[in-house]
N, C-alpha and C positions, 0 to 999 in steps of 0.2 A: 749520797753525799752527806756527808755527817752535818749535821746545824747546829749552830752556839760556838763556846769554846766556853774552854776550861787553864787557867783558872780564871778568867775574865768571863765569867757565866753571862751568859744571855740575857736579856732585859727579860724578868717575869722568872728567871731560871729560879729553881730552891736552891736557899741560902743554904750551909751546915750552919748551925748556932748548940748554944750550948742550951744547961734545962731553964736557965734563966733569959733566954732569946737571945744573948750575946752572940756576935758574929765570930767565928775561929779562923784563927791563925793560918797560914797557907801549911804549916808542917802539920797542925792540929787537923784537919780538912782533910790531909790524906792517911792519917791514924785512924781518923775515923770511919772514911768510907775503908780502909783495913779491917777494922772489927766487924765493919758490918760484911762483910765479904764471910767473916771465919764467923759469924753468927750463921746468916743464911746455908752455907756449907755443913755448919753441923745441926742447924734444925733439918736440911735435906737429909740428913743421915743418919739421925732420928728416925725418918722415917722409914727408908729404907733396911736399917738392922730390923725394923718394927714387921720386913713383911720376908725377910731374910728368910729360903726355906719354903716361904708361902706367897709367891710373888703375884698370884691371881692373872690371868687373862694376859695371852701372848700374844702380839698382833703383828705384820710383817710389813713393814716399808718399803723399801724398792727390790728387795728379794726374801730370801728364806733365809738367807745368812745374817738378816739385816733385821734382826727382831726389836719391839719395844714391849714392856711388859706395863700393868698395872701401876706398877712400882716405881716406875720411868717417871710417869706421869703425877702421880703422888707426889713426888719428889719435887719436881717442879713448879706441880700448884702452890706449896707451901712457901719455895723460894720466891718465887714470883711476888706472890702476894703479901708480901715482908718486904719484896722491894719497893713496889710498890707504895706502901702504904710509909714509907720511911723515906722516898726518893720518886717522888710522884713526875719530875721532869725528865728523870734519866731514861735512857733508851735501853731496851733487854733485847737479846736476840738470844735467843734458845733452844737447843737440838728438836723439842717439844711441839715449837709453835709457838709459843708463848712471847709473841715479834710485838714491837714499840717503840715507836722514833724516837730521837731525843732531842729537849730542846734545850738543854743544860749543859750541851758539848761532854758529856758523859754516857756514856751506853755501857751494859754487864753482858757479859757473853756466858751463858751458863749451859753446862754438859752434867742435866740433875743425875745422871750415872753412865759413870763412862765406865763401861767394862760390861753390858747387860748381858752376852751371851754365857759371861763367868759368872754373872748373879745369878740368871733363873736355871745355872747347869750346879749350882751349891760351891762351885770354887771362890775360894775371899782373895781375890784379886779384884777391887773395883773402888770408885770412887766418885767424892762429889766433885766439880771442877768449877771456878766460878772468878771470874778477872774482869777488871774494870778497866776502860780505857777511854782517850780524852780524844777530843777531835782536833785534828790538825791540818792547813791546807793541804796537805798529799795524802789525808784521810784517815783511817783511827789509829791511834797508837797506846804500845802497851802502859799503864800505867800500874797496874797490880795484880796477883795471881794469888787464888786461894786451891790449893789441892788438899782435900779431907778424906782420909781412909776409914772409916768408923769401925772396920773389923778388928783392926791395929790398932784405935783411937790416934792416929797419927795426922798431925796438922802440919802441911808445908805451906812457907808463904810467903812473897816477898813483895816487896816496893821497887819500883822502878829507880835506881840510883841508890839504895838502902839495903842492899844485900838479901841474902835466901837462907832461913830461917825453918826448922822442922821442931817447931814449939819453941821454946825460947833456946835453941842450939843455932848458929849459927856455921853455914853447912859452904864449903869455900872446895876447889877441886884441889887433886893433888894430878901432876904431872903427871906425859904417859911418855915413855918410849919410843912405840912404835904398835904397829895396827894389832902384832902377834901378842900385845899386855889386852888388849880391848874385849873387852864382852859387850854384846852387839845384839839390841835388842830390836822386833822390829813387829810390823801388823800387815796384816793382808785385809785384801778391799773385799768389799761384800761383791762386787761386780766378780765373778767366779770367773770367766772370761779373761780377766786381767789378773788371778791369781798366777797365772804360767808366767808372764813376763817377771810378776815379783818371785815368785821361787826362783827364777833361774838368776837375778841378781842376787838373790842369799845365798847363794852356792856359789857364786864365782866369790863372794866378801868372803863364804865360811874357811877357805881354803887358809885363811890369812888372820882370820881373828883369833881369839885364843876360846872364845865359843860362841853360840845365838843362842836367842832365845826368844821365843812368843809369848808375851803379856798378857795382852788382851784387853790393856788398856794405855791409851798415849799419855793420857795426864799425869798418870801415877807413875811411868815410866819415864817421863822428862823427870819428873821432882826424883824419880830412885838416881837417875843421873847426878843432882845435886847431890843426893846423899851418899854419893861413892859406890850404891849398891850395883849401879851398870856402866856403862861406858861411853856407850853412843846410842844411838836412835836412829831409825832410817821408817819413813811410812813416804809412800808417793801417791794416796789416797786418804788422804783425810780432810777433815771439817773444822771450821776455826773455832767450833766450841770444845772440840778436842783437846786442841795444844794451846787456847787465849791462855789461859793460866798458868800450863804446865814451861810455856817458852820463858815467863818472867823469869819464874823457882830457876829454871835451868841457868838460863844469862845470869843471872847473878849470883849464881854459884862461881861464875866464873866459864863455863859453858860456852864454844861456839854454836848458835841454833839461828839456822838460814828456813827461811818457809821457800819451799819448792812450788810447783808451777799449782800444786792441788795435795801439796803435802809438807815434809817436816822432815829436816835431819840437823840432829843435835849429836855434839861432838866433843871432847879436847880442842881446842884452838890448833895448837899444835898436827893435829890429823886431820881436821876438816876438810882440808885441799886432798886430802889423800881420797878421801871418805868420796868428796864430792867426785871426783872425780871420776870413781869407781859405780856412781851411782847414774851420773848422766851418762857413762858408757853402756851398761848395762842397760838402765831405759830406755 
């Protein structure tokens, strides 16, 4: 259950202040835990172009599909420890480990690289993912999303209510038609087992979209959403440090992004009933 609130922080919670101890504005408060989101995301990414190639020591988590590398972890010491040291009450929950209650009614959800099987296989599809969200009585809510591509130097990033952003562009969707304009991007689960059920729903979608495609990573593929570069999203396996960030970018591109029972489908507004529909049939 989340503890504190925000922005009415908890008695003891850390204040923001400026370098002169000044307390900041409720608009100043969320610019700045904003920068600090696109700090942390590009010191993580830092580190990882640092081991790009040479990622050191591959270790498996609940299967063989489901690798963490050196570089995972790298990544994450470094965010961490910035969070930390800058946001001592806020709560972090991390693909890592790197777990911490919060007493600030603030918690960071961080994915130090989403995309690992594309990083330690040389493909530059990957990123840092990193969103912050407030406590609410029906439990955490989004309040801002950092996706950091360092291969591309590309920064997506938005504010909850304040639009989706890929550096200072401002990234807004354009209309769709119909399912046959849509490119349809999507992820399979490390559970091999339940690979069969997801292929056989990408085959009954591909018949109708105008293509698919496998990423290989959720976060950079929500924010490609914002940026016109795909069209929808469908994963019914994945992790909230996956999409915490990448669902803001999306929603406020304008984006329909509903979280499913253990997963994620983002959409055109316009299609989502179509999409969904097509997805709870199939699973």
């Amino acid at each position: 259950m989340p503890q504190g609130s925000w922005p009415e922080l908890a008695e003891g919670a850390t204040i923001l202040t400026d370098a002169e101890g000044r307390e900041i504005g409720m608009d100043d408060r969320v610019r700045v835990l904003r920068d600090l989101a696109r700090e942390v995301a590009n010191l993580g990414g830092v580190e990882l172009l640092r081991h790009f190639g040479d990622h050191g020591r591959v270790d498996y988590k609940s299967s063989r599909t489901d690798p963490v590398s050196a570089a995972d972890r790298a990544s994450e010491q470094v965010i961490v420890a910035l969070l930390r040291r800058r946001r001592p009450s806020d709560g972090i929950l991390a693909e890592e480990g790197s777990d911490q209650d919060s007493g600030s009614g603030l918690r960071w959800v961080i994915d130090p690289l989403d995309g690992t099987v594309n990083y330690i296989s040389g493909i530059p599809f990957w990123c840092v993912s990193v969103a912050c969200e407030r406590a609410t009585p029906d439990g955490w809510a989004p309040l801002l999303g950092v996706v950091h591509d360092p291969v591309h130097d590309e920064t997506f990033h938005a504010v909850s209510g304040a639009g989706a952003w890929l550096g200072e562009r401002q990234l807004r969707l354009e209309g769709h038609t119909g399912l046959d304009d849509v490119i349809l991007a999507t992820g399979y689960a490390y559970d091999i087992a339940h690979r069969k059920s997801q292929a056989d729903m990408i085959a009954d979608l591909a018949m109708d979209v105008r293509g698919v495609r496998m990423l290989g990573s959720t976060a950079l593929a929500l924010a490609w959403i914002a940026a016109g570069r795909i069209d929808a999203y469908v994963e019914d396996r994945a992790s909230p440090w996956d999409w915490a960030a990448g669902r803001v970018i999306a929603a406020e591109a304008g984006a329909s992004v509903e979280l499913l029972d253990t997963g994620v489908l983002a959409a055109p507004p316009e299609l989502a009933g179509q999409l969904r529909s097509r997805v709870r049939t199939a699973g």
